[in-house]
C-alpha positions in Angstrom: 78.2 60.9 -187.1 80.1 64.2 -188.9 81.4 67.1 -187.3 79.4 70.4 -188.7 77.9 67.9 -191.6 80.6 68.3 -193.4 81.2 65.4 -196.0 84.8 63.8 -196.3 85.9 65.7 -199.6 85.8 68.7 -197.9 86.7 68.0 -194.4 90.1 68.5 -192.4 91.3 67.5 -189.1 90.4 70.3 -186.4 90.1 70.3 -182.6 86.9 70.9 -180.4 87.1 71.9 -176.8 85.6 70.2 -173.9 84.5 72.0 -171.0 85.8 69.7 -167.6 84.0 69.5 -164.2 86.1 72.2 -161.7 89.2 71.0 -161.0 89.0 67.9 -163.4 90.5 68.6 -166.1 93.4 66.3 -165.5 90.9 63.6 -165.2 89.0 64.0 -167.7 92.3 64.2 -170.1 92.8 60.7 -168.8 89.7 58.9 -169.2 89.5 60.7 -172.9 92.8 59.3 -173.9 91.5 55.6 -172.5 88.9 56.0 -174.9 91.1 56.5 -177.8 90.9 60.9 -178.3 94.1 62.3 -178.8 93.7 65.0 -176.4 95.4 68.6 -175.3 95.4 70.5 -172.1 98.3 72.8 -171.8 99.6 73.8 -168.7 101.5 76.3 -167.1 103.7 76.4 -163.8 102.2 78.3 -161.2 103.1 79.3 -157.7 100.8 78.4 -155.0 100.9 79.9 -151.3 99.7 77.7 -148.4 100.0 78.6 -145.0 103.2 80.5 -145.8 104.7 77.7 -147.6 104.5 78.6 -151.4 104.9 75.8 -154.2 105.6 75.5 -158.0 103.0 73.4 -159.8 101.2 72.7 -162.7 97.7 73.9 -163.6 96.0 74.0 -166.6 96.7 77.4 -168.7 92.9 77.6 -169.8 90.9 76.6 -166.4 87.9 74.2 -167.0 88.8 73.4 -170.5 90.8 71.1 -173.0 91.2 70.2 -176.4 89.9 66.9 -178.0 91.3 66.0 -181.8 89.1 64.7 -184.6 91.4 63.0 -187.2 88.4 61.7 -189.5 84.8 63.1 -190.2 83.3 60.1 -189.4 84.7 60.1 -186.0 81.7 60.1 -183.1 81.9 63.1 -180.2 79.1 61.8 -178.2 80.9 59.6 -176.3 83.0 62.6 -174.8 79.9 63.8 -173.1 79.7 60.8 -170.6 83.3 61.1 -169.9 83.6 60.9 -166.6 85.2 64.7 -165.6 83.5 66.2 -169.0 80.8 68.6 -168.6 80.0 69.4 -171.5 81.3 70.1 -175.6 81.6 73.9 -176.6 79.3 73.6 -180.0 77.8 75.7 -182.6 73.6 74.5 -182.4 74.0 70.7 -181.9 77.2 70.0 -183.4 80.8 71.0 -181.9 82.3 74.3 -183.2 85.8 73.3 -184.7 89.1 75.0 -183.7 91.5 75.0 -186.7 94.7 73.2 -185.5 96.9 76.4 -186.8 95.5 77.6 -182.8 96.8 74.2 -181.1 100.4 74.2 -183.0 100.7 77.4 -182.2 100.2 76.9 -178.2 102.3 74.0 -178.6 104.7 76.2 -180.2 105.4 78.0 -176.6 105.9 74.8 -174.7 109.2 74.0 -173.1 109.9 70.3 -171.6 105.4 69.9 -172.0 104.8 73.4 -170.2 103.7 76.5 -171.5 106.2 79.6 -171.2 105.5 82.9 -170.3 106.1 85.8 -172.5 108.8 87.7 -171.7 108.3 90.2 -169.7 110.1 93.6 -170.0 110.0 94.2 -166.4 112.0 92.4 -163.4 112.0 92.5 -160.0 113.5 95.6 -158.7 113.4 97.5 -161.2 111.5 101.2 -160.8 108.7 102.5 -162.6 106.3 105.0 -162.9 102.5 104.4 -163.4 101.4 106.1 -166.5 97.6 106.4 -166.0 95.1 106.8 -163.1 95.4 108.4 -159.7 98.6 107.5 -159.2 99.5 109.1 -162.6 103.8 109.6 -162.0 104.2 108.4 -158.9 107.5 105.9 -158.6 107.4 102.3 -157.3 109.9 99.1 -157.7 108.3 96.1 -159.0 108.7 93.7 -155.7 106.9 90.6 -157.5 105.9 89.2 -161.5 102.2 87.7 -161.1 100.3 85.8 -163.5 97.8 87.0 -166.1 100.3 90.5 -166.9 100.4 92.0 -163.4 102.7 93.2 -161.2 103.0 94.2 -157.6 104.9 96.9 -157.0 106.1 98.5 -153.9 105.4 102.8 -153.6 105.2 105.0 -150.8 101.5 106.2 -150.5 100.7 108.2 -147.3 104.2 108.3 -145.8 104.5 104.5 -146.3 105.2 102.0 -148.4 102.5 99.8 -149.1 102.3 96.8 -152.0 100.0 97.4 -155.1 99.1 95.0 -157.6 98.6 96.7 -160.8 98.5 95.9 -165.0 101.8 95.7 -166.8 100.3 98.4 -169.1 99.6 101.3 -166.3 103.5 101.2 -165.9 106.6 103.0 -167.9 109.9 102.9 -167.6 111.8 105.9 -165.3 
């Protein structure tokens, strides 16, 4: 069965994207690859807080989702949706909608030792800065922690004392 009916003169290799049961994408990476699918799910490190002990893990950079490569037209997809851990395929009518690889080498392009890395940041903790938009509009803080996903908690006094706010990286400038 062909990808997007696409014959083999004019197809390429691409990538679709399977979307995993909650909290199985790990599993469902597995049983893919036993099957024979070359198969991506990039991860990132993450910090995780539990009863006041926080942890560095892994956990998958896009949530609920991973990548599945098709090397020849001919190639069947089917299969993937009786994967146990696969929910279902992200597709365009009833075939899969292809990713062009340019998007996977490109994620792979940011991976150190099989993780992905953070963009730099041009903030650190402890330095000060002032919000630049909103109702705090010029009010000082210092930047007490680097979350995930661009935001920031940042420590300002409000009402005569200080209390933590986690705000964008964008409503921030430098002092």
């Amino acid at each position: 069965m062909s990808i997007g009916g696409v014959d083999g003169a004019e197809w390429k290799p691409c990538w679709v994207v399977a979307n995993a049961q909650a909290h199985r994408e790990f599993v469902a990476a597995s049983n893919l690859k036993k099957q024979g699918y070359e198969i991506y799910a990039p991860v990132v490190r993450k910090t995780t807080r539990h009863a006041r002990v926080s942890r560095e893990c892994l956990a998958p950079l896009f949530p609920g989702y991973l990548f599945a490569r098709w090397t020849a037209p001919d190639m069947r997809w089917r299969p993937i949706l009786s994967t146990v851990g696969i929910r279902s395929i992200v597709r365009n009518g009833d075939e899969p909608s292809r990713l062009d690889g340019a998007i996977v080498d490109a994620l792979k392009a940011r991976e150190k030792d099989g993780v992905i890395v953070r963009a730099e940041s041009q903030r650190e903790i402890g330095q000060t800065v002032r919000f630049a938009r909103g109702p705090f509009d010029g009010i000082a803080a210092e930047i007490v922690e680097l979350c995930d996903k661009d935001r920031l908690v940042v420590l300002m006094t409000l009402l005569n004392r200080p209390t933590k706010v986690t705000v964008l990286e964008d409503q921030l400038s430098a002092c």
